[in-house]
SERO-4910 file (N, C-alpha, C, O; in steps of 0.05 Angstrom, whole numbers):
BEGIN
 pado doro    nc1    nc2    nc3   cac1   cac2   cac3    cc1    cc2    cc3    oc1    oc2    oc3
  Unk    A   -220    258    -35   -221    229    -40   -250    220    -42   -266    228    -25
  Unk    A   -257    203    -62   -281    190    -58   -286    159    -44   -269    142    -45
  Unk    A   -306    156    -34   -307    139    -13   -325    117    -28   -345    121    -42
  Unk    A   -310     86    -19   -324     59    -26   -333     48    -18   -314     39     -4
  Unk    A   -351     36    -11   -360     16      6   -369    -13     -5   -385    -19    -23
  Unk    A   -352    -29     13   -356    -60     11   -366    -73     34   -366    -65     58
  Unk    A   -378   -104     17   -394   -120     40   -367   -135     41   -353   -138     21
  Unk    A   -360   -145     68   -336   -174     68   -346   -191     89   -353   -179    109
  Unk    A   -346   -215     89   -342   -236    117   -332   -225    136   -311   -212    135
  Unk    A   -351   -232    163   -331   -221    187   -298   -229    185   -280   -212    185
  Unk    A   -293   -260    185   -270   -265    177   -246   -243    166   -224   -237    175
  Unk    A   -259   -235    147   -242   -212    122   -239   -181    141   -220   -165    146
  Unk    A   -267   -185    148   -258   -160    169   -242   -155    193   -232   -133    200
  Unk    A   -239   -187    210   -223   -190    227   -193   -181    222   -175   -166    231
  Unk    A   -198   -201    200   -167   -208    182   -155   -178    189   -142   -174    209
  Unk    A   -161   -160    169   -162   -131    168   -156   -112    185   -138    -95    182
  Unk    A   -175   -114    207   -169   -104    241   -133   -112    245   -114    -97    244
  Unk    A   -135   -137    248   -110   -147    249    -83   -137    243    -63   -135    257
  Unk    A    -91   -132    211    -66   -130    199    -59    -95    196    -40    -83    186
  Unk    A    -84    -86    209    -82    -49    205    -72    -48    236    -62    -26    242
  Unk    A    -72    -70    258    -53    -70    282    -32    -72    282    -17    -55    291
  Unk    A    -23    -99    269      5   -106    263     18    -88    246     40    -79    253
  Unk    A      6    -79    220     24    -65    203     28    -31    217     39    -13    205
  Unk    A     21    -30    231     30     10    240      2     29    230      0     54    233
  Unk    A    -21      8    216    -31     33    202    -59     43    221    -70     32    240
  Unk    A    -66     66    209    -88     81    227   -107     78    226   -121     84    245
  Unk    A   -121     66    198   -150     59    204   -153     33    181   -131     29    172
  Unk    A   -168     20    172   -166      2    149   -164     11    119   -153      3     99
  Unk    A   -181     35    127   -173     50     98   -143     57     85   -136     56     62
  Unk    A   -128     62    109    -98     69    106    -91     31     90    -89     28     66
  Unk    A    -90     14    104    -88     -7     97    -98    -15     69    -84    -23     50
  Unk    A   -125    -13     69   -124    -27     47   -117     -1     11   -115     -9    -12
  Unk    A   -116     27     20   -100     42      4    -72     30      1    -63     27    -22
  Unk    A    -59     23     25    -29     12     21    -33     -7      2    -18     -5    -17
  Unk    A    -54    -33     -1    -59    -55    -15    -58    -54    -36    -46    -71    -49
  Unk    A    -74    -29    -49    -79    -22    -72    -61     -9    -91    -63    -11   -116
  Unk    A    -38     11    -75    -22     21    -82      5      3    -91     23      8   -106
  Unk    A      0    -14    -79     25    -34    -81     26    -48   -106     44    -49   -123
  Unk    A     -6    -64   -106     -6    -80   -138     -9    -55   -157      5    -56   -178
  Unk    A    -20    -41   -153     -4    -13   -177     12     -7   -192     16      0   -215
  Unk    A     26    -12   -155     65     -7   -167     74    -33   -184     89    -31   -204
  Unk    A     61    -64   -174     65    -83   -184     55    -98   -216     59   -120   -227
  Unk    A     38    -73   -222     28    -80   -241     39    -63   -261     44    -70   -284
  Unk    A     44    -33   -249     64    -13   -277     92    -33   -279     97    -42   -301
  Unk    A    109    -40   -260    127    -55   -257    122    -81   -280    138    -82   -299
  Unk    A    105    -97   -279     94   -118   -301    109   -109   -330    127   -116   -344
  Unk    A     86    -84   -328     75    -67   -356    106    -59   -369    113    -64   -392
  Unk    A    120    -47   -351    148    -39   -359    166    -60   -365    187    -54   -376
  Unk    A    164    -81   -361    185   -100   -362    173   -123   -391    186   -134   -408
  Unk    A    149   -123   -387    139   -130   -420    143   -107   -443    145   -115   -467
  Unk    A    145    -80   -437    149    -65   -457    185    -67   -465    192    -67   -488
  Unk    A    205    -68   -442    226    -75   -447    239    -94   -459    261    -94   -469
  Unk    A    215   -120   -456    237   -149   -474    216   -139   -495    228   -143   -516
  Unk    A    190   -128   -502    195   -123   -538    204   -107   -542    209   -108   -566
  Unk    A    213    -85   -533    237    -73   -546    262    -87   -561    272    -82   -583
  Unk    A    270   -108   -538    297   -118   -536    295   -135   -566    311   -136   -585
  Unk    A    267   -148   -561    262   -168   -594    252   -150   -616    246   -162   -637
  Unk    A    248   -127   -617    244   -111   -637    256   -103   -663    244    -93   -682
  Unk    A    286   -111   -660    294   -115   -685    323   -114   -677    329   -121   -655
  Unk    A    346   -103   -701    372   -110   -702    383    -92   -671    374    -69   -665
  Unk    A    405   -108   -654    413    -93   -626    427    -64   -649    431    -61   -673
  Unk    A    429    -49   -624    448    -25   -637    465    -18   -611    459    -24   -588
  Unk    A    486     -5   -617    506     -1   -594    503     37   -588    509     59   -598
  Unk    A    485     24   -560    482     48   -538    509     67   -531    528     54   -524
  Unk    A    513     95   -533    536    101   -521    518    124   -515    495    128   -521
  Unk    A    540    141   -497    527    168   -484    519    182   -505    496    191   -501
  Unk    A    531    188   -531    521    208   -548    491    199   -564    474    213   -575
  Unk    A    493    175   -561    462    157   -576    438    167   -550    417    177   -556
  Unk    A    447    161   -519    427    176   -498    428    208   -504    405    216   -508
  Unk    A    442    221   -504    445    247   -501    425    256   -530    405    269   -528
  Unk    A    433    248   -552    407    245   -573    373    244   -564    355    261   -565
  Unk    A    374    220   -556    346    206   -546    338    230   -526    316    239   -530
  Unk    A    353    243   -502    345    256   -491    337    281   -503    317    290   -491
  Unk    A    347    299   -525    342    318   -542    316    313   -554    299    330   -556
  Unk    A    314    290   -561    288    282   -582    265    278   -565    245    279   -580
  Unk    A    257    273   -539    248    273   -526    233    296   -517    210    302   -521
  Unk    A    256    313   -501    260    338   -498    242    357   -515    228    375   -505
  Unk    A    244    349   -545    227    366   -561    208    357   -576    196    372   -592
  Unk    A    200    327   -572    173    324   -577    152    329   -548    128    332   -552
  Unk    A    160    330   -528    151    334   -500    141    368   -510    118    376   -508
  Unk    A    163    383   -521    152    411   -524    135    419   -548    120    439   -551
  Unk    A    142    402   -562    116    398   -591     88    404   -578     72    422   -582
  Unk    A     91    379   -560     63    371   -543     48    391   -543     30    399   -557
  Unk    A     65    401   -518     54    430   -502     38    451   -512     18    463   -504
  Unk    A     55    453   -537     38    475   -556     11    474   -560      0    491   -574
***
């Protein structure tokens, strides 16, 4: 792991002490890794859900059935192994 270092207000640092008491965690680093990891998740979460409504407005609906997934998974499947090569 590489290591960061920030200036913050005692305040910020209090804050921090605090919430690495209250929340279970072991040192602030644990904490503010949790912090960071979270808007991550909250931000691929964003990313995926804008990529889904332009999908959805992307053009004429078509009707999903298992054999249309079972396709998509094949085609996948072997551009993933295209890759590799």
């Amino acid at each position: 792991m590489t290591n960061v270092n920030i200036s913050l207000p005692e305040s910020m640092r209090v804050f921090i002490e605090d919430q690495v008491t209250k929340g279970g965690y072991s040192t602030a680093s644990e904490y503010i890794y949790h912090l960071i990891h979270q808007e991550q998740n909250r931000l691929a979460q964003a990313q995926m859900e804008e990529l889904l409504l332009e999908g959805l407005d992307s053009g004429e609906p078509i009707e999903v059935t298992d054999e249309w997934w079972e396709q998509k998974r094949t085609d996948l499947l072997e551009r993933l192994r295209k890759q590799k090569q």
